[in-house]
PyMOL Python script that loads the backbone (N, CA, C, O; Angstrom):
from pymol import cmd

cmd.read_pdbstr("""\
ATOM      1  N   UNK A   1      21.144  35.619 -25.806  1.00  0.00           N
ATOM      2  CA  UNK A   1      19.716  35.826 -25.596  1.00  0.00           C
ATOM      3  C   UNK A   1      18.939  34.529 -25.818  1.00  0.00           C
ATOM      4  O   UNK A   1      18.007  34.144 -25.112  1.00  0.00           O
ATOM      5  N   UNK A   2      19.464  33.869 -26.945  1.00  0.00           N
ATOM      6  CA  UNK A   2      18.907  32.494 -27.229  1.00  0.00           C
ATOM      7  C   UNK A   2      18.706  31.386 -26.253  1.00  0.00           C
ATOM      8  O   UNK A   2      17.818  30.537 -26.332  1.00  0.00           O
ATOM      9  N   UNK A   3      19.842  31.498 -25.093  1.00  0.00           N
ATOM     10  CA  UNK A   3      20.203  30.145 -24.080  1.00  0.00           C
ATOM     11  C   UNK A   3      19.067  30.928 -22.932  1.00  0.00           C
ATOM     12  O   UNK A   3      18.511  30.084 -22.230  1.00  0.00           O
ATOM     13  N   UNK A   4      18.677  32.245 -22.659  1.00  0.00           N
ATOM     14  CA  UNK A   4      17.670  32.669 -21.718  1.00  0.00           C
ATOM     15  C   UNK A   4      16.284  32.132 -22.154  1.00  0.00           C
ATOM     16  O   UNK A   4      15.418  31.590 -21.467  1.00  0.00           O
ATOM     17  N   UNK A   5      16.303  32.439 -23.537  1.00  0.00           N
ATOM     18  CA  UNK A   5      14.979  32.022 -23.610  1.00  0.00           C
ATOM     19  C   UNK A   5      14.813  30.106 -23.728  1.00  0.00           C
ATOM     20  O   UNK A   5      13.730  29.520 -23.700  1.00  0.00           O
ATOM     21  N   UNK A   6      15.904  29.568 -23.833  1.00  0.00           N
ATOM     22  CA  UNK A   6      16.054  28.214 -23.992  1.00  0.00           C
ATOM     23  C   UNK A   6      16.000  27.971 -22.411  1.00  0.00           C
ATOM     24  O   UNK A   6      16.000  26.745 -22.295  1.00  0.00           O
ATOM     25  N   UNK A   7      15.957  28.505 -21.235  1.00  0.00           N
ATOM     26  CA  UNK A   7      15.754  28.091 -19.851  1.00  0.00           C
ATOM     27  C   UNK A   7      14.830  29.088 -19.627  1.00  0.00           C
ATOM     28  O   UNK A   7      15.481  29.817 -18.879  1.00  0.00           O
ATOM     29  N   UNK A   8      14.143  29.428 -19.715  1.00  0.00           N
ATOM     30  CA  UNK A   8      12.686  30.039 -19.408  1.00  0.00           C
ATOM     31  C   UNK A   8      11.569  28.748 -20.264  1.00  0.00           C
ATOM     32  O   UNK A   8      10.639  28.263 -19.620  1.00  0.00           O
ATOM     33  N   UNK A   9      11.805  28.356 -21.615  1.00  0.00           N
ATOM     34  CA  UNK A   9      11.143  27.283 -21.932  1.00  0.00           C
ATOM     35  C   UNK A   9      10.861  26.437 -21.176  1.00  0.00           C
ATOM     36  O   UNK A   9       9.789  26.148 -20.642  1.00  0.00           O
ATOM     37  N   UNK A  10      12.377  25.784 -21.083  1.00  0.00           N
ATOM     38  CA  UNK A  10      12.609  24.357 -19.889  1.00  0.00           C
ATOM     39  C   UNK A  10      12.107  24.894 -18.848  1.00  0.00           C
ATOM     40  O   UNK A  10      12.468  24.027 -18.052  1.00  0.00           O
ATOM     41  N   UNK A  11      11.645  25.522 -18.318  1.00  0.00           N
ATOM     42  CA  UNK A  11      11.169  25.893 -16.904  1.00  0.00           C
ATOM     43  C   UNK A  11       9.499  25.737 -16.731  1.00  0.00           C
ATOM     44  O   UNK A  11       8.826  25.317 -15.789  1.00  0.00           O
ATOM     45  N   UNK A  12       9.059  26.358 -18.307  1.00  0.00           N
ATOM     46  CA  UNK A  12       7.220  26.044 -18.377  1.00  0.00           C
ATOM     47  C   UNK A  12       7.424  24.875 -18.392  1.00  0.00           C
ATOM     48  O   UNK A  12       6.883  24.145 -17.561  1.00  0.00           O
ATOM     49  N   UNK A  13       8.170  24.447 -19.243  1.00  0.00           N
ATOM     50  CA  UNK A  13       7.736  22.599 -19.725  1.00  0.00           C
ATOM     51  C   UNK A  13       7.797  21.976 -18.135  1.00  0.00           C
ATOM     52  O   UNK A  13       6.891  21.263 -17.702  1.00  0.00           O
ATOM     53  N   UNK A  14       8.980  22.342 -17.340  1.00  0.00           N
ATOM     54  CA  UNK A  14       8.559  21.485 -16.114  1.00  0.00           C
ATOM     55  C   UNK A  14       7.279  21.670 -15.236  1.00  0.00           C
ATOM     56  O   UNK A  14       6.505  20.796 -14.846  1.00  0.00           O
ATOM     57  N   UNK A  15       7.233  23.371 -14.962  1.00  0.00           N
ATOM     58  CA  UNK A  15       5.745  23.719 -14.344  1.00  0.00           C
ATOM     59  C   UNK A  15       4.805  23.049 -15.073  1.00  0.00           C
ATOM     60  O   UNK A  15       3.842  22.839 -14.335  1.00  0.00           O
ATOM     61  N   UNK A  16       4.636  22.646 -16.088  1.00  0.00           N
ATOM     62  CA  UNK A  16       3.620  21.970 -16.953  1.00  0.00           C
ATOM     63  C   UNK A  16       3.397  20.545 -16.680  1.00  0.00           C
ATOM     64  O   UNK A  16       2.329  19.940 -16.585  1.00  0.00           O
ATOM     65  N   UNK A  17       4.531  20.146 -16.579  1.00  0.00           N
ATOM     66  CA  UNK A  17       5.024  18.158 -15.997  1.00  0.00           C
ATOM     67  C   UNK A  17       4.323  18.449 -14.526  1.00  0.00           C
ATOM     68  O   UNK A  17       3.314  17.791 -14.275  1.00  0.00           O
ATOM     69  N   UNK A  18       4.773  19.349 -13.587  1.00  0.00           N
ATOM     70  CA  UNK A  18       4.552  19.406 -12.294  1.00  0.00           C
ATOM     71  C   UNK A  18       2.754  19.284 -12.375  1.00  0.00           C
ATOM     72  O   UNK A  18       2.056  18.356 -11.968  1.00  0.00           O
ATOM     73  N   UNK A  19       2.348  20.499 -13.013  1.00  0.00           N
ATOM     74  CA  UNK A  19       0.838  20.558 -13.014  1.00  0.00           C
ATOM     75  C   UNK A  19       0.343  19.054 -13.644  1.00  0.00           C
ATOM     76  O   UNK A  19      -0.638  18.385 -13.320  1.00  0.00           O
ATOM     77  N   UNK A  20       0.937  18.895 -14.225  1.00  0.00           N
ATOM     78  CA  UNK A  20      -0.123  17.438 -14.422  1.00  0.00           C
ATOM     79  C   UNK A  20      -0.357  16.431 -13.685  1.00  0.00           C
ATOM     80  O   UNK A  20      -1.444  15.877 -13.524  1.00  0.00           O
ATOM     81  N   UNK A  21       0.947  16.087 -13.082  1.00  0.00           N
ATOM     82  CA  UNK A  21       1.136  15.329 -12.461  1.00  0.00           C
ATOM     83  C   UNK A  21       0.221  15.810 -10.864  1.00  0.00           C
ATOM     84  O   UNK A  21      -0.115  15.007  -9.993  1.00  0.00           O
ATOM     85  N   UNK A  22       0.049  16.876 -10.846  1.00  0.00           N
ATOM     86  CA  UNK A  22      -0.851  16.951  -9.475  1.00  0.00           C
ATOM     87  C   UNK A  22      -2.098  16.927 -10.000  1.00  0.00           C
ATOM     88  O   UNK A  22      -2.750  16.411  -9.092  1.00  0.00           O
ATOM     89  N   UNK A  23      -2.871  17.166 -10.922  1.00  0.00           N
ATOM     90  CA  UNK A  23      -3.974  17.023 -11.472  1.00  0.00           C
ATOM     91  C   UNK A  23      -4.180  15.646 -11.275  1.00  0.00           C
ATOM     92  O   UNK A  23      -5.067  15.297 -10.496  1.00  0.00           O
ATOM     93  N   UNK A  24      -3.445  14.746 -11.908  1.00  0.00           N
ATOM     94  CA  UNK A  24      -3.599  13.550 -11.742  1.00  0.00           C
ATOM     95  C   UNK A  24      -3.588  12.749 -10.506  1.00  0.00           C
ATOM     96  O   UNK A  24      -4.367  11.800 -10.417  1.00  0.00           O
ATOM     97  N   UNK A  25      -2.620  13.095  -9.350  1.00  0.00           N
ATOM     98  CA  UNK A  25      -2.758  12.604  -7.858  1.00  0.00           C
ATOM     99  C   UNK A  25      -4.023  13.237  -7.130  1.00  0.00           C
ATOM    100  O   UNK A  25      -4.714  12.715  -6.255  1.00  0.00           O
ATOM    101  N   UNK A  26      -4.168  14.646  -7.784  1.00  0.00           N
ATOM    102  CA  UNK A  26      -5.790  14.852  -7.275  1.00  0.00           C
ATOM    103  C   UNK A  26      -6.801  13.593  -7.672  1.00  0.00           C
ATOM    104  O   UNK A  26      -7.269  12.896  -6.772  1.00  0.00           O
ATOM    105  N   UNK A  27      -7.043  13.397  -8.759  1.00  0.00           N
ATOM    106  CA  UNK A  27      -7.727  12.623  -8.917  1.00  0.00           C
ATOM    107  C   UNK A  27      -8.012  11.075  -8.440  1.00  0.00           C
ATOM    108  O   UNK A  27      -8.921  10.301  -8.143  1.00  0.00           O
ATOM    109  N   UNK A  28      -6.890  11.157  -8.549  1.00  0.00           N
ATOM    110  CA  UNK A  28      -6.863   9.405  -8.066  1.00  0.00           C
ATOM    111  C   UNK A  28      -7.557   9.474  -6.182  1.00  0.00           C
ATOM    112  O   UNK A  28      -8.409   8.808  -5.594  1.00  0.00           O
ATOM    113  N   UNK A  29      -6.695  10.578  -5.782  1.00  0.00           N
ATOM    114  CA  UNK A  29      -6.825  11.051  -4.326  1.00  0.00           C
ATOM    115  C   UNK A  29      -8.251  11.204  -4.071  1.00  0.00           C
ATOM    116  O   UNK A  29      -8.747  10.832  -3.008  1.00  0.00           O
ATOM    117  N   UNK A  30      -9.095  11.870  -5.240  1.00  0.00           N
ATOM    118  CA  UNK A  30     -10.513  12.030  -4.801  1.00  0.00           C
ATOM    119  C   UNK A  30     -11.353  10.465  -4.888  1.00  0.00           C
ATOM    120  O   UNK A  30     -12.041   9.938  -4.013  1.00  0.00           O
ATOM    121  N   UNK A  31     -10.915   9.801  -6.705  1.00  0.00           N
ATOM    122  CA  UNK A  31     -11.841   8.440  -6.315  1.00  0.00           C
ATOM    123  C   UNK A  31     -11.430   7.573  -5.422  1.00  0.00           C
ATOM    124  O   UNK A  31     -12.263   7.168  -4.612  1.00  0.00           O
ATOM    125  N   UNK A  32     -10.393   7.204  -5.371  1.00  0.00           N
ATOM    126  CA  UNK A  32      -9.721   6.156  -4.560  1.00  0.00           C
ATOM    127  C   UNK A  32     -10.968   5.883  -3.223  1.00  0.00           C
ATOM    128  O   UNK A  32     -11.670   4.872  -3.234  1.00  0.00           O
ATOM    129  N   UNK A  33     -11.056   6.702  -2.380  1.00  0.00           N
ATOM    130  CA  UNK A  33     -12.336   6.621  -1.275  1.00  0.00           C
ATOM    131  C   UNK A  33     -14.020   6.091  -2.195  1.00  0.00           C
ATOM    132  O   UNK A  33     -14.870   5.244  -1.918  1.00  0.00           O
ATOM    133  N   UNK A  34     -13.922   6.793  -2.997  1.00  0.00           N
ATOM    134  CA  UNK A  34     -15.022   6.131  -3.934  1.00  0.00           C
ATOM    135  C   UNK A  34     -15.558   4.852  -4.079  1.00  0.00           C
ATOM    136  O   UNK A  34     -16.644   4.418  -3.697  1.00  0.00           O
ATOM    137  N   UNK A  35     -14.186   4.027  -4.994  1.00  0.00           N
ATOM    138  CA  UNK A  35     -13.938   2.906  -5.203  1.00  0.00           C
ATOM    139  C   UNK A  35     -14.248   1.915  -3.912  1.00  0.00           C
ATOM    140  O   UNK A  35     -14.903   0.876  -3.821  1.00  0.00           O
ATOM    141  N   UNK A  36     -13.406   2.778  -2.850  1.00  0.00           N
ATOM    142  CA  UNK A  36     -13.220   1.778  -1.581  1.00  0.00           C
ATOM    143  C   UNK A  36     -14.765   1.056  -0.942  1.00  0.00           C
ATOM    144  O   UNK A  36     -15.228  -0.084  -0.931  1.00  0.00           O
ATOM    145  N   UNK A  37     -15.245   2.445  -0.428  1.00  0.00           N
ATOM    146  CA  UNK A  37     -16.310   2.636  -0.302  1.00  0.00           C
ATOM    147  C   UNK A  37     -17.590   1.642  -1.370  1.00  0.00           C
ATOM    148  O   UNK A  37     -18.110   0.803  -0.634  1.00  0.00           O
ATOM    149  N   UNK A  38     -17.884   1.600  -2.118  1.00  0.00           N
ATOM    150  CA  UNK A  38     -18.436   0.543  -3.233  1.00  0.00           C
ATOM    151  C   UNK A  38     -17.736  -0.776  -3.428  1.00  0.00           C
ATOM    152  O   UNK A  38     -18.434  -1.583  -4.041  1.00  0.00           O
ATOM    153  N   UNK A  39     -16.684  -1.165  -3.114  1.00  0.00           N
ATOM    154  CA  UNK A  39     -16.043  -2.230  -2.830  1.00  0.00           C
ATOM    155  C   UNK A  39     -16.641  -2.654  -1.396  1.00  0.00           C
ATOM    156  O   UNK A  39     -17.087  -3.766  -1.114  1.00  0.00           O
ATOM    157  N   UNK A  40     -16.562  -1.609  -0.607  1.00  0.00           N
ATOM    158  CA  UNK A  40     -16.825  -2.882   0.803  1.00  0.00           C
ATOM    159  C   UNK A  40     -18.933  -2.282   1.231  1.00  0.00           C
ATOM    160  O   UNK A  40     -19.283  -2.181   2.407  1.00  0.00           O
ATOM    161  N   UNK A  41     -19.640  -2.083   0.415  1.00  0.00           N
ATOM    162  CA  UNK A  41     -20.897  -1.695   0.188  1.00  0.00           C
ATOM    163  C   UNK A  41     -21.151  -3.382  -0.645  1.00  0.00           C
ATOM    164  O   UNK A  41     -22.019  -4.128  -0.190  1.00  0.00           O
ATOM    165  N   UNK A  42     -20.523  -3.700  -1.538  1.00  0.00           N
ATOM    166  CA  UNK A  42     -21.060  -4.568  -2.351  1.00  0.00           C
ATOM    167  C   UNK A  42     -20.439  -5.860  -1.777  1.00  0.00           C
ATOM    168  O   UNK A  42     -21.144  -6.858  -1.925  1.00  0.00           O
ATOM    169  N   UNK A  43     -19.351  -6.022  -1.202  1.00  0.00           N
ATOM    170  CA  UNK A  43     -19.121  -7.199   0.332  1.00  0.00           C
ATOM    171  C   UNK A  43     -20.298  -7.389   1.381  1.00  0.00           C
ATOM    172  O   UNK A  43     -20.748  -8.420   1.882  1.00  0.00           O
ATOM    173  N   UNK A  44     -20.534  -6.489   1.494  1.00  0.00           N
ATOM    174  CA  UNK A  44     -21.036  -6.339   2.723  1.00  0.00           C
ATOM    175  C   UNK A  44     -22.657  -6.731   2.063  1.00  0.00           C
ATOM    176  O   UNK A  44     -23.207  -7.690   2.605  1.00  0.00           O
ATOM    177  N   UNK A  45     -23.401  -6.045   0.958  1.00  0.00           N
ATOM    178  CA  UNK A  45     -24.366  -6.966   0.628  1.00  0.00           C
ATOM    179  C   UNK A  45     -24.112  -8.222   0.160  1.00  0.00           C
ATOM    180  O   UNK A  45     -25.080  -8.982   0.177  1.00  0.00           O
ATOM    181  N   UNK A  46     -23.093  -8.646  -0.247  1.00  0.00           N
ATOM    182  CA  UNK A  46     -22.847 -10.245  -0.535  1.00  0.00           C
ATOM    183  C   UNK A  46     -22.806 -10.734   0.711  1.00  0.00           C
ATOM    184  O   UNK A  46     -23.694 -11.539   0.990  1.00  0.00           O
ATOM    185  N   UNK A  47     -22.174 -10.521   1.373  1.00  0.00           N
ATOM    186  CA  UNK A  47     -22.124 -11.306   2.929  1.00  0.00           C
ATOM    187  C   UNK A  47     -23.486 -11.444   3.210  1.00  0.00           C
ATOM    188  O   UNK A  47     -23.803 -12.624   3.059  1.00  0.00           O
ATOM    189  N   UNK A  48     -24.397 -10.769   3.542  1.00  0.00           N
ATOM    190  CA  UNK A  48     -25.821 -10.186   4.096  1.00  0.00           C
ATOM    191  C   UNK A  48     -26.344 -11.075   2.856  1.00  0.00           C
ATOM    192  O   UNK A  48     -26.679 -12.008   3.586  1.00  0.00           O
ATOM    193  N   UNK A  49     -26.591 -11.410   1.923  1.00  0.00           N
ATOM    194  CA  UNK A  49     -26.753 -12.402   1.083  1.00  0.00           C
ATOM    195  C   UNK A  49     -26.904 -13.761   1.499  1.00  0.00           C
ATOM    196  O   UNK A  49     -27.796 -14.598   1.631  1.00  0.00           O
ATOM    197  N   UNK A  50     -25.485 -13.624   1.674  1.00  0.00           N
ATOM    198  CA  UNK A  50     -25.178 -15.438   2.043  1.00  0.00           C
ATOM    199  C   UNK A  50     -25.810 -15.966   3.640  1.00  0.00           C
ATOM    200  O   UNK A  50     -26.402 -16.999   3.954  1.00  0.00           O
ATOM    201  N   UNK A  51     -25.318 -14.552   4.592  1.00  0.00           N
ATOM    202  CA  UNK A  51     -26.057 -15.071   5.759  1.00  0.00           C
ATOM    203  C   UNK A  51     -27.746 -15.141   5.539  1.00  0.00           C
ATOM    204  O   UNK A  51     -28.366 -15.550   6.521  1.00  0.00           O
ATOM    205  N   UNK A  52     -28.515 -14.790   4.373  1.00  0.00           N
ATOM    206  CA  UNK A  52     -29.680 -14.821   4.732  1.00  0.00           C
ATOM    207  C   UNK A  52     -30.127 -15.925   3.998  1.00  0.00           C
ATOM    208  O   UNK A  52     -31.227 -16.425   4.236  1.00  0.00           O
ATOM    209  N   UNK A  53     -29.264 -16.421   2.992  1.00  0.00           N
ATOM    210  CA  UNK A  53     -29.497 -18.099   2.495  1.00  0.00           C
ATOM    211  C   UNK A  53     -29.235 -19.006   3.137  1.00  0.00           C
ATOM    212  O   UNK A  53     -29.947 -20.002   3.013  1.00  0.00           O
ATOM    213  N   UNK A  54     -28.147 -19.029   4.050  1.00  0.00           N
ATOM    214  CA  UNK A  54     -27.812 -19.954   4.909  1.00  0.00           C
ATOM    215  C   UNK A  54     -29.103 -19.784   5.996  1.00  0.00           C
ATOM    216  O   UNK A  54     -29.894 -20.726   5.948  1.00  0.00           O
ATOM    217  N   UNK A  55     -29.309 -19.099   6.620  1.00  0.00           N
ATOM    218  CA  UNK A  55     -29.904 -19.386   7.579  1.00  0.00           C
ATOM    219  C   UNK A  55     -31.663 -19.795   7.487  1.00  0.00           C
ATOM    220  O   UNK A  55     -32.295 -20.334   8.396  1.00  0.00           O
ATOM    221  N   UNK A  56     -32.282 -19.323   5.980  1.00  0.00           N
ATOM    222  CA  UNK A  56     -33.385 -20.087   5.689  1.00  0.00           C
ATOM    223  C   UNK A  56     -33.316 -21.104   5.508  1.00  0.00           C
ATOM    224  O   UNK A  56     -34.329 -21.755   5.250  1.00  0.00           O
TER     225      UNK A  56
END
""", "prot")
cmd.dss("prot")
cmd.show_as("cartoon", "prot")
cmd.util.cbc("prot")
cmd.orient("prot")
């Protein structure tokens, strides 16, 4: 009875590893576009910057 309940354990503990680990690729999955997005927003006013110093 002991070794059933010793693989019903091991079985949450992995559903548990599994769930986190998608919690966590959710996340990254949602900012990642975030990041990107504000990365080429803040290029793109630096560029628009420089072309408007250069050309005064």
């Amino acid at each position: 009875m002991d070794l059933k309940i010793l693989e019903v354990e091991m079985e949450k503990a992995e559903l548990d590893k599994a769930r986190a680990e998608v919690v966590k690729m959710w996340k990254e999955v949602f900012w990642y576009p975030v990041v990107m997005a504000a990365g080429l927003l803040g290029a793109g006013a630096a560029a628009a910057i420089a072309i408007i110093k250069i050309l005064e």
